[in-house]
Each structure stands twice: as structure tokens, then as C-alpha cells.
N, C-alpha and C positions, 0 to 999 in steps of 0.2 A: 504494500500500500504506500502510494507519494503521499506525504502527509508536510504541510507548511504552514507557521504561522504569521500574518502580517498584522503591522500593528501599527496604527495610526497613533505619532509619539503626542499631538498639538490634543488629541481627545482622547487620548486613552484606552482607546477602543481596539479590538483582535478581530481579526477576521480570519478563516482558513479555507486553502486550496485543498481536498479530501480528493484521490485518484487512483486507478490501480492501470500502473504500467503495462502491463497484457494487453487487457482490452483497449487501452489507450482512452478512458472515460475519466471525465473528474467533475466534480462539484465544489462550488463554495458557497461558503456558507458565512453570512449575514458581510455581505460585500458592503467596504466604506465606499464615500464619492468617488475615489482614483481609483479607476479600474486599470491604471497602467501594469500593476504590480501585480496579479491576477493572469494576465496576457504574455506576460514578460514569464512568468514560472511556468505556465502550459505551454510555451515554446522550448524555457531551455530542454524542459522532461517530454518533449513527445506526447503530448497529451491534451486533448479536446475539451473544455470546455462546455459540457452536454446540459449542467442541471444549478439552477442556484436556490441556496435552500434560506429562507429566514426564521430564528428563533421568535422572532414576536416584532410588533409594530414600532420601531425604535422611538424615543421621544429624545432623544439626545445629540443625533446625526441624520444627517440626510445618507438613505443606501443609494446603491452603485444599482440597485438592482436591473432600474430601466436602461441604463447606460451598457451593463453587460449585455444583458437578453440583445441588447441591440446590435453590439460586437460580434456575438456568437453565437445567436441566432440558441440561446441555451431556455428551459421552459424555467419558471421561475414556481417553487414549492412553497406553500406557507399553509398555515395551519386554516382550517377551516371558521374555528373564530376568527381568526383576524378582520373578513371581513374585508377584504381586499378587492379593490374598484379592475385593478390593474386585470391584463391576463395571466392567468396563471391553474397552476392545478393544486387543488387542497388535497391536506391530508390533518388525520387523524391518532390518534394515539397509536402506538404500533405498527402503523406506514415504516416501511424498508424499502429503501431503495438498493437495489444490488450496482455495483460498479464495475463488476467483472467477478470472475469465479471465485468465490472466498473474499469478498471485497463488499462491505455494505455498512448504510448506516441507518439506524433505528431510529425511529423517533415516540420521544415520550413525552407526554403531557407535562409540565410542571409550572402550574401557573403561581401566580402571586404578583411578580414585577407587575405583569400584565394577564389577563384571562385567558390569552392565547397561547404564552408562553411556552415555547417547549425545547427541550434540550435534545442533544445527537449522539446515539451511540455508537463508537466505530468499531467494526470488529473484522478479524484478519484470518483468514483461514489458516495463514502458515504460523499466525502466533497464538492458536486455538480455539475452541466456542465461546470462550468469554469474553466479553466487549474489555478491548485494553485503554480505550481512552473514553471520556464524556466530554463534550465540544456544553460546555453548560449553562453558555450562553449569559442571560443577565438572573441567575438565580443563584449559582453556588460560584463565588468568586474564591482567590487566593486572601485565607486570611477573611474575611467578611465575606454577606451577604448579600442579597439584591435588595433598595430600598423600596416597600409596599405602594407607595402612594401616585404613582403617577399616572393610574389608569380608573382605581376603584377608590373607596373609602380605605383610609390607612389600616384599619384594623382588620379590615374583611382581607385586605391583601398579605397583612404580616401570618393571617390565620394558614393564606393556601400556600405564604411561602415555608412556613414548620413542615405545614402537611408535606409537602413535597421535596424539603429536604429528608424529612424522616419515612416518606411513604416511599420514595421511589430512590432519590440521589445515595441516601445511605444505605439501604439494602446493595447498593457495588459491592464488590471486592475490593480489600485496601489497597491491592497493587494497580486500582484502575486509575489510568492517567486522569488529573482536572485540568482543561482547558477553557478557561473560563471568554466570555466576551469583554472584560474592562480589565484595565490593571489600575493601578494607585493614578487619581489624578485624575478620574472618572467621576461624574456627579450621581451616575446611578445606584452608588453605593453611600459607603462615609470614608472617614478617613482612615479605618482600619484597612481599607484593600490595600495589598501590598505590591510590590513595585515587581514581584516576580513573576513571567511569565509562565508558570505553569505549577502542579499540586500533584498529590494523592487522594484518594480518598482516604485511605488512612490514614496521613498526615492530615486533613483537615477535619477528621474524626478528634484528632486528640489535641488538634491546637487552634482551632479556629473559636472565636471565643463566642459568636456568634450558637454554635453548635454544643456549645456548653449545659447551655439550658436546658435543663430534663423536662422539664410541661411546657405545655402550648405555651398559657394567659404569662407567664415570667417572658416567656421570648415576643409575643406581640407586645406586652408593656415596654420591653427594652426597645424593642424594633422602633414603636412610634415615640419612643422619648427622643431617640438619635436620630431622627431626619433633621436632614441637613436642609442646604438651599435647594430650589430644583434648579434643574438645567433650564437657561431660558428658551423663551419660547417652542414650549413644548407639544403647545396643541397647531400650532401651526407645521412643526415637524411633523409629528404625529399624521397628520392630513396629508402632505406630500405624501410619504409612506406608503399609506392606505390607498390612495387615490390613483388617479391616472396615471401611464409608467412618466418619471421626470428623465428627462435626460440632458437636458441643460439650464443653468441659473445665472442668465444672464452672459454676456459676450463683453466684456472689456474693451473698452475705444482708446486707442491713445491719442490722448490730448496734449494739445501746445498749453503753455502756460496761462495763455490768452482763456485758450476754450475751456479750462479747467477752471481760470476765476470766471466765467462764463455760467459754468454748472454751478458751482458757489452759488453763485449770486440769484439760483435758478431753485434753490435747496437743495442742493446735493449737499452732500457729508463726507468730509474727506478723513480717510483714517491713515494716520500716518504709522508706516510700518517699519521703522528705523528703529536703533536703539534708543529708549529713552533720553540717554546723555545727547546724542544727536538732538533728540526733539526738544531737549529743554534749552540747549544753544541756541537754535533759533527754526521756525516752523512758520508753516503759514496760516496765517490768522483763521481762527474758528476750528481746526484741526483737532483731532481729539488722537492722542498718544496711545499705540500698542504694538509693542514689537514683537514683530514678528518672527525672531529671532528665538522666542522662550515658546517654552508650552504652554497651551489652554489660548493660545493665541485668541482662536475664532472664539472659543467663550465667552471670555472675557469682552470682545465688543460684540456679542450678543446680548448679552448682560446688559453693556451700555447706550445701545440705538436701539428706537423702534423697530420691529419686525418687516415695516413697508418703506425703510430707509434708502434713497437710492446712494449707493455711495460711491465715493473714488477713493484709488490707493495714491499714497507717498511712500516710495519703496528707496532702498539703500543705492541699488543698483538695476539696472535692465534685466528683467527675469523672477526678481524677485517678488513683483507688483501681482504676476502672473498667479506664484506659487500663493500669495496672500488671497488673490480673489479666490481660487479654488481650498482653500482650509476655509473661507468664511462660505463658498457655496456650500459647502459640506454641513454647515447648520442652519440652511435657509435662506442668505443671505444674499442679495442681489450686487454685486458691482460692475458699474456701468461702463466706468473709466480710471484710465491712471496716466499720469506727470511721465507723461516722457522725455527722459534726460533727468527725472527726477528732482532733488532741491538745486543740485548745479544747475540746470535751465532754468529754474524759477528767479534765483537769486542772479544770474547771468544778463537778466532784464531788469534787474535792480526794482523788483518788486516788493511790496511790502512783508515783515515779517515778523513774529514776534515769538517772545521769549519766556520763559520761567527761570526762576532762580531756583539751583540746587546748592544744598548742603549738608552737610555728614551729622550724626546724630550728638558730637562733641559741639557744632558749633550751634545745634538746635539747643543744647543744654545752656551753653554761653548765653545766649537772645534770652532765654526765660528767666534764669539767674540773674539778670542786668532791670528786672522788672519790666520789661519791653516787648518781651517776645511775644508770637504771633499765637492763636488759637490755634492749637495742634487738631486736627482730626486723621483718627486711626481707622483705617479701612478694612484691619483684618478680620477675620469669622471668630465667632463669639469664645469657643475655647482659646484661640491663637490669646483674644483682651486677657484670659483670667490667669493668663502665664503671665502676665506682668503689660505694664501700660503705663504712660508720662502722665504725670499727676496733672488732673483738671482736662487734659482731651475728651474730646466728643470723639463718640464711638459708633459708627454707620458700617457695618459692612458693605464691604464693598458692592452685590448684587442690590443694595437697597440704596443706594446714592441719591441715582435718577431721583426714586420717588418720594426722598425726604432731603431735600436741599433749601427747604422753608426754614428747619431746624441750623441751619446755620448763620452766623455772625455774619452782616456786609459793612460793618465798622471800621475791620481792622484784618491784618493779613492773616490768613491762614497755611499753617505747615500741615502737609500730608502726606502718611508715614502708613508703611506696611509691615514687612518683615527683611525683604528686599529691595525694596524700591519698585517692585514693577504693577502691582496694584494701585501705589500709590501716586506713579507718575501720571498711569489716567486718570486716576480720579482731579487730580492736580489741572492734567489738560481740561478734563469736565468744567469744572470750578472757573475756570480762565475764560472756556467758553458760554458758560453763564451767565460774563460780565461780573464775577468779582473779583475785585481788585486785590496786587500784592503778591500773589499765591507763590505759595514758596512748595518746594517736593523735595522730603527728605530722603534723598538716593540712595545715600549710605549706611545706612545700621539697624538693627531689628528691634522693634519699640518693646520687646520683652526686656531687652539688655538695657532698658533705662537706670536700673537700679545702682548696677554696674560703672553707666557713666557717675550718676551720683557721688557714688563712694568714692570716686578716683580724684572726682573734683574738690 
């Protein structure tokens, strides 16, 4: 059996090529936007392309689904709840697809994330009757669980996700491989999913802390104590999904400097995809900071723009702009155009531009200690504030900025601080683009470690 995992680093997200070199048949299963990496391993291995399979209606990504079927002319499988607009063929608990002699993969109900959900069992004729691996989609992760809420009522969800870790996922073998659909870094779970690409069931029998819980009502009460933020815009994913096959979000223009203050001034939204330190040197007015250089890239300005935003890139270099619009089409995200030649044509035409002041977490301490300094707001997620935090800060995580910026001062300057600087340099561009004045973006140091500077000082 060809067996591959690819992994989308900016969401988190696994997807897998499943094939059996014989019959020269393969399948994947729950394909991201870039179908490049899909077409590229069924070439180097001699291998077609026949079938693509999804564990459940994603709310967190836009699939590849329409885009392959389209490549490879492959039928597209998903679960008969789903509920899918698209063409495709349903199946049902116990549906096996055979991939060639001894080469198949099962499918099993396990709902909870979602009512459709279902995980894949692979099994190998030359490595016996027992399925050696579980593809387990968004219900049993490395480390944590799949989070209940994004489909049903929290509680109804964390009940079918017990049942189906205990009813079906646990009855495997401990030697059965877990290959789960997120790794760390993913909003479908919490922060427990870890950064590793793959499990046991065994090991996740005896170490996942998730699976700890011996009764149901202890693990639904933890399950809905621990939700996190959701992923944005998820009913609008959700619908792509379901719907008509997509196969493209939008086509990128490049623009002169001209036609880009053009779309500006027309409402577009320009996201600037540099490193932070680039964009707080100098940017073009209204611009909202997100480099695309780190992970959660797309997230992060999904988070921050409306879902019907049309937007344009500011990318570092030629190509870049490209690989930015396709990680934002990959969670919905339309862009229409991007700066060609980048900020060196813009700035080339001596157009206008503006700035943010950055500074390190020593000289934030300086400005406060002097009685002077600006209203700190810290952007990080509510565990990150109770690890420690600058005394008298306003505390907004970050996914909730947009919708409370009433709560902030327009007095006097404000500093905005994360853990790293990259949360908080957009929030910082947000704030600038708002129209308030001052905005300072603490780049360097992690507002836990405030205590630290204290002492030293």
C-alpha cells in the first residue's frame, strides 16, 4: 500500500494520498485547496488518482475536493449525512472501498465534531486482517480530541464524540496506527493537540488526557469547559463545502501602484504580507499587517476582515503575493489583486506611506515606569493573560478585537503586545487603521515575562 501524509503547515490541517501500486489506484482523503501536492505524488508512484474520500463537512478550510475531481476526472465519496449539493457518491457506515487486491479502506461512523463524521480504516493484505492504520480525521487527534461545537449543540456533540471514541476508535488494536486530520495549531481542537504527526492507539489509550475520563457527563463537562475560539467564518466555509463543487476563489490582477490606490479608494483591503518589522517601517496607509511568512497566516486575517472583503496583497517579493492569495482562498477568502513590484514600486512613485512604532518589552517597561506610558492592550487567549500580564492592560483576544474596539482609550497611545509580536503587530495595524492615534506594537518580548523585566529593573 502507497500510503503519504501532506500537511498544510499555515492550518494545521493532514490530508492523505491512500494507493496500492499493483492496480495503480489511489485515493485521498479530505484534500486541502492545493491540489498540487496530490498530482505531484501520483506521478512520482505511478499511480491514478480514481477516488476522493471526505471525513465530514470541514468548517475550518476550504477542500480541494472540486478542484481535484476536476484534474482527475476522480468520483468524490462523503458520507450520506453530509448532505452534499456537489456530485458525488454516498456512503454509509461500513462502505469499503477496495484499491486493488488486499488494499482497502473502511469506513466508520464517528460522529460528534460533526453528525457526518466518519473516520478510515486502512488495511493491507501483506500486513494482515487487521486494519494497521485509522486516517481519524477530526475526532481522535495526537494528544486531544475533536472540539463538539461547530455543527450541533456543545453537549449533544461532546456526548457522540465519548461514544465514538469508546464505541468504535478504542475497540482498535494498540498497534493501530492514529493519523489524525489537524496537528497543534489547528482551531478544531484546543491546545492540547500536539505538534506530532502521527499516534497509536495504545499510546493514546494511556496518554491522551482527553481519554482519561472513565464516564461520559466528566468528559462532556470537560469537553464544553475547554472550547476555545472557533475558527472564523465557519458557516460560510461550511457552505462552500456542502455546496456546488468550488474550484476557484477569485483570480489575482496585478496592479500598478496607480490601480491599486485605485481599488483602495474603491474599498478594497489591502493585506500586507511582509514581515511585521517590514510593515511597521513603513506601509501603505489603511493596510492591515500579516505575515505571511509565520503560520495561521490565513487565520489570522480571517479573524480580522469581513467574510465579503475584497482584498489585495503586499507581498515581500514576486510570487509571494500568489502563494498569500491561495492560503487565504483556502478559508474563503477572495483576492482580487496584488502590488506588483511590491512596496519598491509603490515607494518608487514617492507615494504616500505610513508607519508604526516598535519597541522591545525593556523599553515598554521604561514608558510606564516614567508615568507616561501608553495603554498597553494584550491580545493573547485567555490562558496565555493568566500566565502573567503588564499590570493595568486591557485584555481582548485577539479573534475578538474587530468586535470590541469601543472598549478602548482614543486619549492617548496604545502599546500592543502578544507573546511574539505577531498577533500583536495586526492588531496594532487594526488600531492605526481605525484612526487611532500613537499606536505603538511591542515586537519584542512575551507579556508573560513582564515580571521578569520588573525584577531586573
Amino acid at each position: 500500500m502507497l500510503f503519504r501524509q501532506i500537511i498544510h503547515e499555515d492550518l494545521g490541517c493532514a490530508s492523505y494520498l491512500v494507493g496500492d501500486k499493483d492496480s495503480g489506484v489511489a485515493a485521498v482523503v479530505d484534500p486541502q485547496w492545493d491540489i498540487d501536492p496530490y498530482l505531484r505524488l501520483a506521478r512520482l508512484h505511478g499511480v491514478t488518482i480514481e477516488h476522493v474520500l471526505e471525513t465530514h463537512n470541514h468548517a475550518d478550510h476550504v477542500s480541494g475536493h472540486g478542484r481535484l475531481a476536476r484534474a482527475t476526472g476522480a468520483t468524490i465519496h462523503v458520507s450520506e449525512l453530509a448532505e452534499a449539493e456537489y456530485p458525488h457518491e454516498p456512503f454509509a457506515d461500513g462502505w469499503v472501498l477496495e484499491l486493488g487486491e488486499g488494499a482497502s479502506i473502511e469506513a466508520i461512523h464517528t460522529p460528534g465534531h460533526r453528525p457526518e463524521h466518519t473516520s478510515f480504516l486502512l488495511r493491507d493484505a501483506a500486513r494482515g486482517d487487521e486494519p494497521w492504520a485509522v486516517l481519524s480525521g477530526d475526532s481522535l487527534f495526537v494528544g486531544d480530541v475533536a472540539r463538539p461545537d461547530l455543527a450541533i449543540e456543545p453537549r449533544e456533540g461532546a456526548i457522540d464524540i465519548f461514544r465514538s471514541l469508546h464505541g468504535r476508535l478504542m475497540s482498535l488494536p494498540d498497534e493501530c496506527e492514529v493519523w489524525p486530520g489537524h496537528l497543534g495549531g489547528s482551531l478544531c481542537g484546543s491546545s492540547g493537540i500536539d505538534l506530532k504527526t502521527s499516534s497509536t492507539i495504545g499510546f493514546e489509550r494511556r496518554h491522551n488526557r482527553a481519554l482519561a475520563f472513565a464516564g461520559e457527563e466528566e468528559f462532556v463537562e470537560d469537553a464544553i469547559s475547554t472550547i476555545g475560539a472557533k475558527p472564523p467564518n465557519v458557516a460560510h466555509i461550511v457552505a462552500l463545502n456542502r455546496g456546488p463543487l468550488v474550484e476557484s476563489i477569485g483570480a489575482p490582477a496585478r496592479l500598478t501602484p496607480h490601480g491599486f490606490e485605485a481599488a483602495i479608494a474603491a474599498g478594497a483591503l489591502a493585506i500586507d504580507s511582509r514581515t511585521n518589522e517590514q510593515f511597521d517601517e513603513a506601509h501603505i496607509p489603511g493596510s492591515i499587517s500579516a505575515s505571511g511568512y509565520d503560520t495561521g497566516f490565513a487565520t489570522k486575517v480571517a479573524e480580522m476582515v469581513p467574510v465579503d472583503s475584497e482584498l489585495l496583497i503586499v507581498a515581500a517579493s514576486d510570487g509571494n503575493e500568489l502563494e498569500a492569495a491561495e492560503l487565504l482562498a483556502a478559508v474563503g477568502l477572495t483576492v482580487r489583486g496584488f502590488l506588483g513590484g511590491g512596496m519598491t514600486a509603490w515607494r518608487a512613485e514617492d507615494r504616500p506611506v505610513e508607519r508604526i512604532e516598535a519597541i522591545d518589552l525593556p523599553e515598554l517597561a521604561r514608558r510606564i515606569g516614567s508615568g507616561e506610558g501608553p495603554q498597553v492592550l494584550d491580545v493573547r487567549g485567555a490562558a496565555e493573560w493568566e500566565e502573567g500580564h503588564v499590570p493595568d492592560s486591557i485584555h481582548i483576544p485577539f479573534a475578538e478585537l474587530r468586535e470590541r474596539l469601543e472598549e478602548l482609550p482614543r486619549d492617548r497611545p496604545i502599546a500592543t503586545i502578544c507573546k511574539a509580536g505577531k498577533r500583536s503587530g495586526l492588531a496594532a495595524s487594526i488600531l492605526q487603521r481605525e484612526g487611532f492615534e500613537g499606536v505603538i506594537h511591542v515586537s519584542r518580548g512575551n507579556a508573560a515575562t513582564w515580571s521578569q523585566i520588573e525584577t531586573a529593573a
